[in-house]
C-alpha positions in Angstrom: -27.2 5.2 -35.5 -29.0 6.8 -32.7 -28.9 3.6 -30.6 -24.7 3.8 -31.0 -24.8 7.8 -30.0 -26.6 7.0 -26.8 -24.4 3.9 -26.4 -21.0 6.2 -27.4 -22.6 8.4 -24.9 -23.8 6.0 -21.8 -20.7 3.2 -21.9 -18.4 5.8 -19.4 -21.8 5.5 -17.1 -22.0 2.1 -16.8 -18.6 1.7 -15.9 -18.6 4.2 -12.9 -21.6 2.2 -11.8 -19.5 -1.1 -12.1 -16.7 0.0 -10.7 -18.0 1.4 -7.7 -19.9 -1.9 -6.8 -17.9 -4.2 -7.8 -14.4 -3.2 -7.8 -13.5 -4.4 -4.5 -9.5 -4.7 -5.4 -7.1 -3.3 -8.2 -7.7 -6.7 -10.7 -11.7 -6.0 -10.5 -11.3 -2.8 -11.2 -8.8 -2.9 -13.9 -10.8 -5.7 -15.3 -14.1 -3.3 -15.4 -12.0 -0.5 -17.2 -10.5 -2.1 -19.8 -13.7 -4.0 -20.6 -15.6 -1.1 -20.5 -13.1 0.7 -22.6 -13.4 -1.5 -25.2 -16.9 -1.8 -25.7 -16.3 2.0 -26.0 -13.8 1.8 -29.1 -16.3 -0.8 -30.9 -19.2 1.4 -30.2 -17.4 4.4 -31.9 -15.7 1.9 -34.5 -19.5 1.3 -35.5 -20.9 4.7 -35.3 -18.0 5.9 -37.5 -19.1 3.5 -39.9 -22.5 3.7 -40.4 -21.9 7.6 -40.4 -19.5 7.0 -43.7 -22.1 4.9 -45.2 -24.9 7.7 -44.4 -22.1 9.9 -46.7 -20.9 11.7 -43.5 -24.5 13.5 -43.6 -24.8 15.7 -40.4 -27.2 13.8 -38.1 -29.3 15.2 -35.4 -31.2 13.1 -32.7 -33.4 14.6 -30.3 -33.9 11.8 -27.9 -36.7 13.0 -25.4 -38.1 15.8 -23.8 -36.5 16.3 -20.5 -38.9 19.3 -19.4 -41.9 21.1 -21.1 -44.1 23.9 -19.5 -45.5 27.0 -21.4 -43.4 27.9 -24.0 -40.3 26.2 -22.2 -38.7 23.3 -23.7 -35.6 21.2 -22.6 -35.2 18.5 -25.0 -32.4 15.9 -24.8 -30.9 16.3 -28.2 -27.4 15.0 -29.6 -25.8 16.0 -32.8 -22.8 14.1 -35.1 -21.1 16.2 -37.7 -17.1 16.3 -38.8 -16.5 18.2 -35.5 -17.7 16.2 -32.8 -16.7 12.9 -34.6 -12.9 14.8 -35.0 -13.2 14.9 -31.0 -14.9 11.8 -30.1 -12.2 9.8 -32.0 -9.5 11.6 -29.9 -11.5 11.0 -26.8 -11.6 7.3 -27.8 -8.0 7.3 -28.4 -6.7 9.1 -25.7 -8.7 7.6 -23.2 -8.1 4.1 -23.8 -4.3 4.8 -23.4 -5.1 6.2 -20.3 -6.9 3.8 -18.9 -4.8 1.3 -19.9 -1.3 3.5 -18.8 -3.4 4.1 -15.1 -3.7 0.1 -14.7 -0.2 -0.2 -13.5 0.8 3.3 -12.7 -1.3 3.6 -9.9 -0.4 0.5 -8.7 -0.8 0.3 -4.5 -2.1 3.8 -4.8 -4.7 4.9 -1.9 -7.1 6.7 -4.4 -7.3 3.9 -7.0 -10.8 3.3 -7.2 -11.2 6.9 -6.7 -9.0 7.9 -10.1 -11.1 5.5 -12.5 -14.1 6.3 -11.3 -13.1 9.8 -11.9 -11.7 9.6 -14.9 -15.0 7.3 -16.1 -17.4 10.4 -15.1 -14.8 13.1 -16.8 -15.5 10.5 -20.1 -19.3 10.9 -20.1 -19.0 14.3 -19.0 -16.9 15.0 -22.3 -18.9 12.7 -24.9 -22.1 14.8 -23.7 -20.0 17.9 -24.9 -18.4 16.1 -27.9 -22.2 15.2 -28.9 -24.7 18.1 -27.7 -26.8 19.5 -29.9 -27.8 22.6 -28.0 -26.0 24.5 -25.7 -28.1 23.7 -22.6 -26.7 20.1 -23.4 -22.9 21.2 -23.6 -23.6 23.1 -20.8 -24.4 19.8 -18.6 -21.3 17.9 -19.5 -19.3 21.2 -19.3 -20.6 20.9 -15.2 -19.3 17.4 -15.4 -15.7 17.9 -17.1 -15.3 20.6 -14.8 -16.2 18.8 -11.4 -14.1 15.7 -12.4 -11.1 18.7 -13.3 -11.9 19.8 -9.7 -11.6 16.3 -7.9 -8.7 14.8 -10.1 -6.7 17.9 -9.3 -7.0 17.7 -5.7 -6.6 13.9 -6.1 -3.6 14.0 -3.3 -6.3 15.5 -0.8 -3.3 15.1 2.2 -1.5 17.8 0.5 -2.4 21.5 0.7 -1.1 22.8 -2.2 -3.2 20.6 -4.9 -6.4 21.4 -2.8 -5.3 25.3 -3.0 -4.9 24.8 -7.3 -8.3 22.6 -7.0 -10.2 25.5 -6.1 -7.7 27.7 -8.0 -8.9 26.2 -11.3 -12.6 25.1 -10.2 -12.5 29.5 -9.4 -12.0 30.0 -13.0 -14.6 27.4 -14.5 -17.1 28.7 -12.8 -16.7 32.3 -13.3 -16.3 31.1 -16.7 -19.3 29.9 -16.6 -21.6 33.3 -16.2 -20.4 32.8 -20.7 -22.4 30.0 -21.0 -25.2 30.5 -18.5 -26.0 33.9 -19.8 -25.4 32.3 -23.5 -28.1 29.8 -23.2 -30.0 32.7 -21.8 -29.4 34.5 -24.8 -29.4 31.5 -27.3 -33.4 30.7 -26.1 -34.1 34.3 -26.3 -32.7 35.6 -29.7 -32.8 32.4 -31.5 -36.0 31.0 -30.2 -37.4 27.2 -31.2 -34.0 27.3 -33.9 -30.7 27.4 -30.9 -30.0 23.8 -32.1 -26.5 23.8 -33.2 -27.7 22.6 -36.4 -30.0 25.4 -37.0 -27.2 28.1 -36.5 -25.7 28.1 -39.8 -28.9 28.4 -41.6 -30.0 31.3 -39.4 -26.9 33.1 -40.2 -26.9 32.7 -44.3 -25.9 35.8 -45.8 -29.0 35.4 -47.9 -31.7 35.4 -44.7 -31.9 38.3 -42.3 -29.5 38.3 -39.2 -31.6 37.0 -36.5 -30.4 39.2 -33.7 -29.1 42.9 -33.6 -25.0 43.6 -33.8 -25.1 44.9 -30.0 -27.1 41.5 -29.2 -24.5 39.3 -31.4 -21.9 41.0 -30.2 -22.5 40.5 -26.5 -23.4 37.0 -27.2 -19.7 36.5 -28.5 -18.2 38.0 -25.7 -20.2 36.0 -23.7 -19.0 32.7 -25.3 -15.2 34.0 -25.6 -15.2 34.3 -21.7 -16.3 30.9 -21.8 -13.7 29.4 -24.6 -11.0 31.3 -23.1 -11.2 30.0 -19.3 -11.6 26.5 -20.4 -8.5 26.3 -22.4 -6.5 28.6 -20.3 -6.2 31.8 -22.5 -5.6 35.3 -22.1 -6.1 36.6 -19.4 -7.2 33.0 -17.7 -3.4 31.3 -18.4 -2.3 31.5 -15.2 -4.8 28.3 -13.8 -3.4 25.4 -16.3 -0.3 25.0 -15.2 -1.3 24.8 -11.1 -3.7 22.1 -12.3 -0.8 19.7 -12.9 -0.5 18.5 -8.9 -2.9 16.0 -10.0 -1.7 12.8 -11.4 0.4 12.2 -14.1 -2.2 10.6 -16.5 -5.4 12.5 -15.3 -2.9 15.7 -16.4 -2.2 14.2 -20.2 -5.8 13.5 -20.2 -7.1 16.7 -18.8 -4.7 19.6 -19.6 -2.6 18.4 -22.2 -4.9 16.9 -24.7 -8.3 16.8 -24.3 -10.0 18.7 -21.8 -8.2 22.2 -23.0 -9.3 22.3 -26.4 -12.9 22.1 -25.0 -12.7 26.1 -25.4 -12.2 25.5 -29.1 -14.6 23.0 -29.2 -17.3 26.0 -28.1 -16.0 28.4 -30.7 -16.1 26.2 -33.6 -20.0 25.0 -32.6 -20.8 28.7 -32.1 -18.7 29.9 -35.4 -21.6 31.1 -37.1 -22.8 33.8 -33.9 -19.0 35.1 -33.6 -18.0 35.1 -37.3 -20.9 37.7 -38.3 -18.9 40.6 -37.5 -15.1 41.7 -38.8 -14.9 42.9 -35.2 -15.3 39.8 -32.5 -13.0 38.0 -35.0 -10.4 40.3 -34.3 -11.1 40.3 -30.8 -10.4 36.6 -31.1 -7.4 36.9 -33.0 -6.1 39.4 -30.2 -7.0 36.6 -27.5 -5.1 34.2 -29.2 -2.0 36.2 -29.7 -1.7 37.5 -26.4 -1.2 34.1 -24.8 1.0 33.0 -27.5 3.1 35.7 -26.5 2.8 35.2 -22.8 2.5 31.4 -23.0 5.7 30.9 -24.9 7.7 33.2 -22.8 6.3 31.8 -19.5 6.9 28.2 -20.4 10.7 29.0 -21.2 11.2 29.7 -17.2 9.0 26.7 -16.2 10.7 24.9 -13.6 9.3 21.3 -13.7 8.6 19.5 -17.1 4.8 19.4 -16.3 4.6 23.4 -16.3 6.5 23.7 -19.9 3.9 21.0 -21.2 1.0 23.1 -20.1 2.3 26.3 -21.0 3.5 24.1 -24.8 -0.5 23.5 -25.1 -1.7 26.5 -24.1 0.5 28.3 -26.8 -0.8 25.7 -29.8 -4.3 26.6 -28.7 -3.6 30.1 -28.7 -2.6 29.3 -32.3 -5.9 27.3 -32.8 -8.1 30.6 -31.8 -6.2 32.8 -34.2 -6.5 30.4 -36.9 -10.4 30.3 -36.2 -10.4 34.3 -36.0 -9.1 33.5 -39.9 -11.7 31.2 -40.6 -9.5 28.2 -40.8 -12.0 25.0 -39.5 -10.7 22.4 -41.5 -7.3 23.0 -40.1 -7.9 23.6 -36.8 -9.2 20.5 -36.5 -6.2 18.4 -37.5 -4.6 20.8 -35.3 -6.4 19.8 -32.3 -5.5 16.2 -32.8 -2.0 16.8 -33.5 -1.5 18.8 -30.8 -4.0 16.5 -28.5 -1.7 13.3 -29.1 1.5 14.8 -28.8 1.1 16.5 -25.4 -0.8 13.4 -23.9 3.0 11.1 -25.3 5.1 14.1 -23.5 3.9 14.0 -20.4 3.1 10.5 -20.2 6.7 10.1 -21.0 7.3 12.8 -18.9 8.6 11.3 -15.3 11.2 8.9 -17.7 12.4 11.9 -19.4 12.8 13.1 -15.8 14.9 10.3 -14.7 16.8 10.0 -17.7 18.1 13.6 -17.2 18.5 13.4 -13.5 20.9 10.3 -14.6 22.9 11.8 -17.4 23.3 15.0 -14.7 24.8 12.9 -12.3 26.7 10.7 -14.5 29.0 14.1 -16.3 30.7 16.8 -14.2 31.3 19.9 -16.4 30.4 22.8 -17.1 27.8 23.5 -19.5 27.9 27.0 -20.5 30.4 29.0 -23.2 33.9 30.5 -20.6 34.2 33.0 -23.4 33.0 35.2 -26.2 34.8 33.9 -28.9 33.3 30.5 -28.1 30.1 32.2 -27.5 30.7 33.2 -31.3 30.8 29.4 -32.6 27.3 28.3 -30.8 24.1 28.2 -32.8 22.0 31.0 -33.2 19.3 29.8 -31.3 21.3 29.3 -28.3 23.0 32.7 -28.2 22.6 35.4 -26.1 21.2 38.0 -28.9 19.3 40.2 -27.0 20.7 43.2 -24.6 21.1 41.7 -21.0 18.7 44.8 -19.5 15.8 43.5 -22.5 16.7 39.6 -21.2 16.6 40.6 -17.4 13.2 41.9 -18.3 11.5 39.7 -20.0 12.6 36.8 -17.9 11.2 38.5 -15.0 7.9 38.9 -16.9 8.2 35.5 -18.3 8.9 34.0 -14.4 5.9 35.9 -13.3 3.5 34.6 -15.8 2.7 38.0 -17.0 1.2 38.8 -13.4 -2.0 37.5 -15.0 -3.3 36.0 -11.7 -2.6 39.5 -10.1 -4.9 41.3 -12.8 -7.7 38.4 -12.6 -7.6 38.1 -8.7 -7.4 42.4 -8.4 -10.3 43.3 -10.7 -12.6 40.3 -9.8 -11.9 38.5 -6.6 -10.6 41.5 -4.6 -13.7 43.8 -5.2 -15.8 41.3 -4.3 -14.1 39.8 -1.5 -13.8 43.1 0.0 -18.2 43.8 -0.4 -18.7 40.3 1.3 -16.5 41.6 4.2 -18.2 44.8 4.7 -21.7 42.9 4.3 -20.3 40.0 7.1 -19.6 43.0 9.6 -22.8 44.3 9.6 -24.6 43.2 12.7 -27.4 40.6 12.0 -30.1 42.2 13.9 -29.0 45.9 11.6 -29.2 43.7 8.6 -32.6 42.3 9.0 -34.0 45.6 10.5 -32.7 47.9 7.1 -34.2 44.9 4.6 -38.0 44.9 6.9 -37.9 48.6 6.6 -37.5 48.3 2.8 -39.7 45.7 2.1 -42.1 47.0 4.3 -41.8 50.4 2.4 -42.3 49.1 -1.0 -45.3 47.0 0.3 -46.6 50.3 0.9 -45.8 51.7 -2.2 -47.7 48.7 -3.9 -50.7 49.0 -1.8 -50.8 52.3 -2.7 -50.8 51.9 -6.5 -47.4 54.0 -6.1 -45.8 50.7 -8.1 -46.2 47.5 -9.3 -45.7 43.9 -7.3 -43.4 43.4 -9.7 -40.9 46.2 -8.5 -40.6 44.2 -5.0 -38.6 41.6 -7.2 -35.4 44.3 -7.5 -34.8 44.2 -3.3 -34.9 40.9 -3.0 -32.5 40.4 -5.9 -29.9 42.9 -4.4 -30.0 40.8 -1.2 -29.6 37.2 -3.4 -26.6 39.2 -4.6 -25.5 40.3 -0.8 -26.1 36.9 0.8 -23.7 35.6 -2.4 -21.0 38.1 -2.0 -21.4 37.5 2.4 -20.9 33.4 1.2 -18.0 34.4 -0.9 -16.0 36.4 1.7 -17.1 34.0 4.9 -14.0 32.6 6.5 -14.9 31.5 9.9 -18.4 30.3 9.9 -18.7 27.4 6.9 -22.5 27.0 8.7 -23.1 30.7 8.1 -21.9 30.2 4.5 -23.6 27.5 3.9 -27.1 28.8 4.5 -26.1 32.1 3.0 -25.6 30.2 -0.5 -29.1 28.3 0.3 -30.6 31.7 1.0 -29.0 33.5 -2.3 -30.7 30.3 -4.4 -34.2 30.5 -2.7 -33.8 34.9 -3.0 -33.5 34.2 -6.8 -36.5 31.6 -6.7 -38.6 34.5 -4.4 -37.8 37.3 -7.4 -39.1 35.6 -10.3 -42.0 34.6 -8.7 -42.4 38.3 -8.0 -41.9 39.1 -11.2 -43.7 36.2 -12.6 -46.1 34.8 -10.2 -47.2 32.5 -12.9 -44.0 30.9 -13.3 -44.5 29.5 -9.2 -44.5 25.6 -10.6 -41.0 26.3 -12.2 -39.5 28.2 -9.2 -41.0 24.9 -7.3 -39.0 22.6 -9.9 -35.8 24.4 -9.0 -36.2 24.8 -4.9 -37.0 21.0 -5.2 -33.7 20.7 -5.8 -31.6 22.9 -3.5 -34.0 22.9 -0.6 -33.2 18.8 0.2 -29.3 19.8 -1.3 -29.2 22.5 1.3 -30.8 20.5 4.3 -28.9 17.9 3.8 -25.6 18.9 3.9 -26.7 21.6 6.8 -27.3 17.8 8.8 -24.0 16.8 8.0 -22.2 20.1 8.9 -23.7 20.1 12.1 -21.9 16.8 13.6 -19.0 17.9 12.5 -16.6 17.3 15.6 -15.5 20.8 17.3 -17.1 23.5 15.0 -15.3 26.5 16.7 -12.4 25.5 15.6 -12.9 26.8 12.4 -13.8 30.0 13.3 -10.2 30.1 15.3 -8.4 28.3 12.6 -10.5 29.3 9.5 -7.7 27.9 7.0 -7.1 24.3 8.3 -8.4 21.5 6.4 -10.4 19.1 8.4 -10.2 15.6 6.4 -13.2 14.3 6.6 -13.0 12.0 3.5 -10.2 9.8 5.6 -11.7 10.3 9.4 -15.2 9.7 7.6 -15.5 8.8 4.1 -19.3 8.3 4.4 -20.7 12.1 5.7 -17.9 13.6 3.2 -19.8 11.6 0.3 -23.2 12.8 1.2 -21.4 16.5 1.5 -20.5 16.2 -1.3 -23.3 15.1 -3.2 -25.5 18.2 -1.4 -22.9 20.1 -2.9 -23.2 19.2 -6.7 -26.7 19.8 -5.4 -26.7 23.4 -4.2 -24.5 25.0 -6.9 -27.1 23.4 -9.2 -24.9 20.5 -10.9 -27.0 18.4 -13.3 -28.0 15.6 -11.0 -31.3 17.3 -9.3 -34.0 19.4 -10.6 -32.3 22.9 -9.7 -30.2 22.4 -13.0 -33.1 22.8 -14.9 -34.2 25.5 -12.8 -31.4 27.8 -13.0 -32.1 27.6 -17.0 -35.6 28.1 -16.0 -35.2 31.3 -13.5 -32.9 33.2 -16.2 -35.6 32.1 -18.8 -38.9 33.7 -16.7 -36.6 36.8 -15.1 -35.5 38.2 -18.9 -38.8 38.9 -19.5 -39.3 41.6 -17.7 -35.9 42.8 -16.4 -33.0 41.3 -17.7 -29.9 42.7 -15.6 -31.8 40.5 -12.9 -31.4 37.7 -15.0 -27.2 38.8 -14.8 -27.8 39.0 -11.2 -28.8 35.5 -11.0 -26.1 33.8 -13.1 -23.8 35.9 -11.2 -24.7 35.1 -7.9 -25.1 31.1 -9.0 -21.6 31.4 -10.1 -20.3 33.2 -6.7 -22.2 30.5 -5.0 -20.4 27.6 -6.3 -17.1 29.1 -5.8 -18.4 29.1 -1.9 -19.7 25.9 -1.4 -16.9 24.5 -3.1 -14.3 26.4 -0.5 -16.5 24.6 2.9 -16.3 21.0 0.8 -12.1 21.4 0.5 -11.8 22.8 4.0 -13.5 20.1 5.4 -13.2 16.8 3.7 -9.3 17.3 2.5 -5.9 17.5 4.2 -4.4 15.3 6.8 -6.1 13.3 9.1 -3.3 14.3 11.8 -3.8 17.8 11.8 -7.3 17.7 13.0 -6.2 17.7 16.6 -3.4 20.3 16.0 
């Protein structure tokens, strides 16, 4: 059985290997993916049965231990229960109609090799999810999902508006993240050796003591609501799901209609026992999932495209999904979620003939639709009739068209602020700034030569300036050089405080700078022979193409990328887990700091890789 996991888990890897070199033309690479996608199904097939033999016993498999120092322990470790093998069957389901759907959709298309090996990655990324057993595990393939989301959204890189909903949505999923980030934190320190997914239900029996404080619970829920809810698009996140449908047709069934939107739920129902302790995150949950029914289902009615109503369709059933979890209801949420998955991954795969078909009938009748009087009004069906007050209708239709002004509330109490520090911090002279951060250092030195304070105080200044140089990143429009090293000098002020604050901990920090130091360098190289820099500081909103004028640099940008925001293929993914593991020992908030300023950071790096490797090769000269 463990043998199948890892196979279940590793199939999607082998064939984004294969495909990228040997898919040379559309038959290789359709070839590769259905092959591939095969030995997926009989993989699962077996797994499912020697699970049923087992007598559908729970099974946990720790693999290996990824990282081990002191009392700190990574291991790999997957876990098979009724949940994830509910999801892995829809993944297997889904995604071999996908990939089979995609082999002559995208027929002739520019990006074809591009899409599967997309979609291959957004496949492991999701059966690492679908079969973690800790949260440090979902929280690897969560990075994955959500980068494949990013790139598969922006998939038409010549247009601006997908690029603009790319980092629209890739903004939510990572300030999303700060739930699970700080909820790993919080996992290894309330839960100790026994945060194993399996271990949760036996830690909360209502015969054993509650292993953590209500305040300490309580913030851990919150923690992982903020999570759920920006992954599956609900209250006050709905706004994003709908924008994320410029990608292609399939990649949008797969993605935002059945799969990748119930990954919230997914979360909830593996953290049920922390969130279900207490009467009142329940009902916090339950309030969730009724606002964005409400808003959903009004918002989708004034959808203008077919795609829109879809999303909005889904994000109402999960809305449904979280109130029936607030209640308790596990069993049937999960036949819920694969209801719900399969039928929004039909409608909008059928979704551009329903299109045509309608366009057809349009043009083929010439009448009028709509009742010329009252007393014909009177004959229609109920549903259909106008039973609400025209001044209540005018109302809600404007709330509906508006989506609530969600984005409005999300953009004005979290972007705005912060956007608004960043600029005040960017027009500070540089020579001012370095002058006011020696004079404090210096100061504090003193102090700590003195005996006034400990070494460890110096840690607090240079976390407020990790912070600063996140929030300058964050708000830099004309300089993507200065941004660049201001997110590489945010990551290394993070690795410079713990060591303050725990100068033992200096082979950790080492284990994470390992990884951003070469992450930052080299996409610093690559960003310097970039072809006339000052044009971005005079046109700070053009999109420079790179991936067209040169595919190779925007490849290696974009791997230093995934590098710097600390994505799980170099050491500074452990690292980040390490530097909120050393910094909660002595002051905590600094541990919020960090996760914070990691989040802020991605958001950055990921605005310099759109401006410069999407868009039209044409405009570069403009």
């Amino acid at each position: 059985m463990n043998a199948l996991i890892l196979s279940c888990l590793f199939l999607p890897f082998v064939g984004i290997l294969l495909i990228t070199l040997l898919g040379s033309s559309e038959k290789k690479i359709s070839v590769i993916s259905s092959w591939t996608t095969y030995a997926m199904g009989l993989s699962k097939i077996a797994l499912f049965a020697l699970w049923a033999n087992s007598g559908f016993v729970a099974h946990e498999f720790e693999w290996f231990t990824l990282y081990e120092h002191g009392s700190y322990e990574l291991p790999i470790l997957f876990y098979l229960d009724e949940i994830s093998a509910a999801y892995l069957f829809a993944v297997w389901v889904i995604f071999s109609v996908i990939v089979r759907y995609c082999r002559n959709y995208l027929h002739r298309e520019q990006g074809y090799k591009r899409f599967f090996i997309t979609i291959f990655g957004f496949a492991f990324g999701l059966n690492m999810v679908v079969l973690s057993g800790s949260i440090d595990m979902l929280f690897a393939g969560w990075e994955i999902v959500g980068i494949s989301s990013f790139l598969l959204i922006a998939f038409y890189r010549e247009r601006i508006q997908p690029v603009r909903n790319a980092l629209r949505a890739y903004t939510v999923y990572r300030f999303c993240d700060i739930g699970l980030l700080l909820g790993a934190w919080m996992s290894h320190q309330l839960f100790h050796e026994s945060d194993h997914f399996s271990n949760l239900s036996v830690l909360f029996e209502h015969n054993a003591p509650a292993p953590a404080s209500y305040p300490a619970l309580l913030l851990m829920s919150l923690l992982v609501f903020v999570a759920a809810s920006g992954k599956s698009a609900q209250f006050p996140f709905c706004f994003w799901l709908p924008r994320a449908m410029e990608g292609p047709t399939p990649s949008s069934a797969i993605f935002y209609g059945a799969l990748s939107v119930h990954l919230g739920v997914f979360l909830l129902l593996r953290t049920l026992p922390i969130w279900s302790y207490h009467i009142l995150t329940c009902s916090i949950l339950f309030m969730i999932g009724l606002l964005t029914v409400i808003i959903a289902s009004l918002a989708e009615k004034t959808q203008s495209n077919i795609k829109g109503q879809v999303a909005y369709a889904s994000i109402t059933q999960v809305g449904f999904m979280f109130m029936e979890l607030a209640f308790g209801l596990e069993s049937l949420v999960l036949v819920h979620f694969l209801g719900n998955a399969f039928l929004r991954c039909y409608q909008l795969l059928v979704s551009p003939s329903i299109v045509a078909h309608a366009m057809r009938v349009e043009g083929a009748i010439d009448t009028n639709m709509t009742a010329p009087n009252a007393a014909l009004k009177a004959r229609l069906p109920v549903s259909i009739r106008d039973t609400l007050p025209e001044v209540l209708q005018n109302t809600l239709y404007v709330f509906a068209l508006q989506e609530g002004n969600l984005e409005l509330l999300v953009r004005w109490l979290l972007w705005s602020p912060l956007k608004r520090i960043g600029a005040l911090i960017n027009a500070v002279n540089i020579w001012v700034k370095c002058l006011l951060a020696g004079l404090l250092i210096g100061g504090l030195v003193i102090l700590q030569q003195g005996d006034f304070i400990e070494t460890q105080w110096l840690a607090i200044p240079l976390a407020l300036a990790m912070v600063l140089a996140s929030l300058s990143a964050f708000s830099q429009k004309h300089s993507f050089i200065n941004t660049w090293n201001a997110v590489a000098a945010s990551c290394l002020l993070a690795g410079a405080s713990v060591w303050l604050l725990h100068p033992d901990a200096a082979f950790d920090i080492a284990v994470f700078a390992s990884g951003i130091i070469p992450s930052w360098l080299l996409g610093w190289v690559v960003l310097l022979r970039l072809p006339k820099p000052e044009k971005f500081k005079n046109m700070p909103f053009a999109y420079r193409a790179m991936a067209e004028t040169n595919p190779v640099l925007a490849v290696v940008l974009f791997v230093s990328f995934l590098g710097l925001v600390g994505f799980p293929i170099t050491p500074a993914f452990i690292g980040e887990d390490l530097l909120l593991y050393h910094a909660s020992k002595e002051f905590a908030w600094i541990a919020a700091l960090i996760a914070v300023s990691f989040v802020i950071n991605g958001i950055a790096a990921a605005r310099i890789y759109l401006r410069i490797c999407m868009g039209k090769p044409v405009e570069i000269n403009v």
